[in-house]
Residue, then its C-alpha position, 0 to 999 in steps of 0.5 A: x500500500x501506499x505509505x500514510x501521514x500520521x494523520x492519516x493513520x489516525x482518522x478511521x479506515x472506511x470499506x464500502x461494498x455496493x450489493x446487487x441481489x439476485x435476478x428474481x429477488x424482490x428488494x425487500x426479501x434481499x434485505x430481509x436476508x441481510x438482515x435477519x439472517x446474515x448479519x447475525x453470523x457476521x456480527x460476531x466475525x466482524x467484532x472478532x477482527x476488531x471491527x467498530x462499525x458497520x451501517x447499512x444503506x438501504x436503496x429502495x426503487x421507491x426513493x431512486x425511481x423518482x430521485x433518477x427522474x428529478x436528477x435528470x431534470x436537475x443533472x441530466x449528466x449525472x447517473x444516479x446508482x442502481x445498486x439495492x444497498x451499500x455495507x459500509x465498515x469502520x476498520x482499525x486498518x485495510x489489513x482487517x479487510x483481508x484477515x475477515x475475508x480469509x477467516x474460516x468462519x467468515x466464509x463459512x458463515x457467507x457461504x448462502x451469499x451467492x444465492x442471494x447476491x450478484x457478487x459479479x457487481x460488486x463495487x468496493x472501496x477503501x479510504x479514510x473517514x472524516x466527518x464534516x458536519x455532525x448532529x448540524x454541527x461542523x467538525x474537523x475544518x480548520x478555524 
């Protein structure tokens, strides 16, 4: 990896995972699953590596079909994503990507995700996280 600043290593590391579900699943029952059946076997794993967060970003047809038409109007050179979700994680360093993805239980407790995730669409990312507006309240800028 690239080398950091010290302030770099002291922001938190932030990975994102877009999901598509499987042709044929209804959004809600892709969400469903995600939650009420995998998240309660990725929880312990992701706490085992030291994972502090994790949030998930719900992307409901019901809010992007009518936000696609207005920002065709507004942005008609902008796309807006049609993607049903984005994992988000806070990290203690990229490594722990790699240390999940490569535990055991891990793939032992995603093993059904190919029977409800297109992972062929998979779009991650990996950064630092700085939050500039908090509760209405702007943090982290210089005064």
């Amino acid at each position: 990896m690239a080398e950091t600043t010290k302030q770099q290593e002291d922001r938190p590391i932030r990975f994102t995972l877009t999901h598509y579900r499987k042709a044929g699943i209804a959004h809600e029952a892709f969400m469903k699953w995600i939650v009420d059946v995998h998240l309660p076997k990725a929880i312990p794993i992701l706490r085992k590596h030291g994972i502090t967060g994790y949030a998930l970003f719900d992307t409901p047809a019901t809010f992007n079909d009518p936000f696609r038409e207005k920002m065709a109007f507004l942005h008609p050179t902008w796309q807006v994503a049609d993607y049903d979700c984005i994992i988000e994680y806070t990290l203690p360093s990229a490594q722990t990507i790699e240390n999940v993805m490569t535990d055991p239980e891990w793939i032992e407790a995603v093993q059904d995700q190919e029977d409800w995730v297109d992972t062929s669409k998979a779009l991650l990312s990996v950064g630092y996280h700085t939050q500039y507006l908090s509760e209405g309240k702007v943090i982290n800028l210089p005064q």
